[in-house]
N, C-alpha and C positions, 0 to 999 in steps of 0.2 A: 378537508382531510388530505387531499393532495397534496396543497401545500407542505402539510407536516412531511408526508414520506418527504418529497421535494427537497426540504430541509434537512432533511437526517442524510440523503445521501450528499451534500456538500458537506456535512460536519465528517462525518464518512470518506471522504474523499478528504477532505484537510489533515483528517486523521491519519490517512495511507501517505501523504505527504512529507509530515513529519516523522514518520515511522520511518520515509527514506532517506530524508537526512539522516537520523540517529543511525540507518546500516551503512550510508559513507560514511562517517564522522567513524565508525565502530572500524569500517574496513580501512581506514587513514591509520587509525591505529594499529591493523597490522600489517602495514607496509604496502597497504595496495594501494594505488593514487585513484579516485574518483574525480573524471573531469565533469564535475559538478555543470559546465555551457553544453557537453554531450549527453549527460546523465536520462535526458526521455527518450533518447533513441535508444541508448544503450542500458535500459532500466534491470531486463532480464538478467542480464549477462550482472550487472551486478547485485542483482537478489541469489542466482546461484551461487557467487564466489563468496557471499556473507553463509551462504547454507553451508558449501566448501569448507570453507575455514573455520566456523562453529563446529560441523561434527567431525576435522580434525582433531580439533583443542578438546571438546570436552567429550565425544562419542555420541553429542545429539545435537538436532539443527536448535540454533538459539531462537528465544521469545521474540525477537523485532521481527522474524521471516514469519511467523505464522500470523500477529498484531497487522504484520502488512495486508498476507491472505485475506482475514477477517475484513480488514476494512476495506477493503476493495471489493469484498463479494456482498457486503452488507451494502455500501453506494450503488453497487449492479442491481441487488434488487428492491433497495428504497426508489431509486429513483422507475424502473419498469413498474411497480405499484404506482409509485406517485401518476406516472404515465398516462395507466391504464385507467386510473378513476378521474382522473381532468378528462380523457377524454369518454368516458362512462358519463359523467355530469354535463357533457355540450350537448 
């Protein structure tokens, strides 16, 4: 059964991934350069400027900043379960 949580938080995490590409890729299109070789030091700074610039434009934070939330909070606690019952079963 660990295994499985185990599993969900990397698909979970590949998830949160790809969710940051599509917010550079979203923030290139509005003129903001994402140096993609900085982009894990500098992750925050560019999920706020995607939050920025969405509730500009339309008056709410857009769907990639909360898809990102989710999947990183869901990887935090698939894998803390998966954790705690590997080490529950030794």
């Amino acid at each position: 059964m660990s295994t499985l949580f185990l599993a969900l938080a990397i698909l979970s995490a590949l998830w949160g991934v790809v969710d940051f590409i599509l917010i550079a890729v979203a923030l290139d299109k509005r003129g903001i350069h994402v140096n993609m070789i900085l982009a894990r030091l500098f992750f925050f700074r560019y999920l706020n400027q995607y939050k920025i610039a969405t509730v500009s434009e339309t008056g709410r934070v857009g769907p990639l900043y909360y898809s990102y939330i989710a999947a990183m909070n869901i990887a935090l606690l698939c894998a803390v379960i998966g954790w705690m019952l590997r080490a529950a079963s030794s």
